[in-house]
N, C-alpha and C positions, 0 to 999 in steps of 0.2 A: 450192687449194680449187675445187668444181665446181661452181657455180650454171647453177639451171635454174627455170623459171618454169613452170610448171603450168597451164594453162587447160582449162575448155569450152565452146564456146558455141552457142547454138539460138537460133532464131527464134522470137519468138510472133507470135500472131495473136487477137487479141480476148482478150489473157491466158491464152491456151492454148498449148504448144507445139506449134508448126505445124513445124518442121525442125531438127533436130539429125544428129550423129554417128550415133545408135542409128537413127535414120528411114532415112539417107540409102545407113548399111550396109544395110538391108533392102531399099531401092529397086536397089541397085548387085546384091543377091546375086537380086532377082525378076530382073533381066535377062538372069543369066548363068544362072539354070536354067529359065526360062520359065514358074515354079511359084510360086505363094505359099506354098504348105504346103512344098517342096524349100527354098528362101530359108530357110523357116524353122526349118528342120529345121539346115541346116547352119549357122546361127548359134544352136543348142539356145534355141531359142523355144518357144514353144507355137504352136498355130496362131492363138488363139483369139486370144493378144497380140497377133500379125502382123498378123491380122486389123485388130482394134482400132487399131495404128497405121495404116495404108495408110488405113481411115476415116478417120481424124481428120486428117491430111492431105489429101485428097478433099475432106472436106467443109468445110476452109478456102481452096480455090480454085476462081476461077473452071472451070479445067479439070481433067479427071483426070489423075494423075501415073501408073494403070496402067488397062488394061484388063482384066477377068475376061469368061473363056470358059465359058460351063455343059461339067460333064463331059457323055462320050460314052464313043464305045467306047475312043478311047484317051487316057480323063480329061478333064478342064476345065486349065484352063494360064489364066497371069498376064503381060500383055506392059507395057513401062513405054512411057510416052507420051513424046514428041519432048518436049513439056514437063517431063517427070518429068526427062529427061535433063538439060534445061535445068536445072532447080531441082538436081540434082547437080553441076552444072558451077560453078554462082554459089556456091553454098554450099559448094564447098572451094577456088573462087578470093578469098570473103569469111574462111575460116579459114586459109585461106595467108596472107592478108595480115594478119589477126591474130598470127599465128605470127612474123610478120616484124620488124612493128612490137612487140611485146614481148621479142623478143631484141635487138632495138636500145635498148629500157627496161633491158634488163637490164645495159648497160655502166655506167649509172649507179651501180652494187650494187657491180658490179667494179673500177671505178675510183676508189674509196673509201679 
């Protein structure tokens, strides 16, 4: 028999969530297409959600996690901040190690 433990987990911040999976993909996909609305496109969002997340994110830290560009002639563009990077970095070295420590939980199930 195959046991497997299931988790998710996010950050809040003032009872809000400030960082999870679904943020940290949207932050990972604005880097690799330089677009909030492309990011958003290619994880079938709205824009208007993507939006809404990257806000709410922003406006629970001290710094921003992207920069917005006004369009021009060739459009507006989305760049993620050294610290967005950062907040990426912790946040899947704190779900690794989640990950770790509950497969290590899980021999107790198995060795029953």
């Amino acid at each position: 028999m195959s046991f497997k433990i299931r988790s998710r987990i996010w950050i809040e911040a003032d009872e809000h969530v400030f960082l999870g999976e679904g943020r940290v993909r949207l932050l990972k996909a604005i880097d690799e297409t330089g677009s909030l609305s492309k990011a958003a496109k290619s994880l079938e969002m709205s824009y208007k959600k993507a939006w809404k997340l990257i806000d709410s994110v922003n406006k629970s830290t001290k710094k921003p996690v992207i920069i917005m560009s006004v369009g021009g002639k060739n459009g507006g563009g989305a760049e993620l901040t050294d610290y967005g990077r950062a907040l990426i970095n912790a946040f899947e070295e704190i779900n690794q190690g989640c990950w770790d420590y509950l497969d290590t939980q899980l021999k107790k199930i198995k060795d029953l």
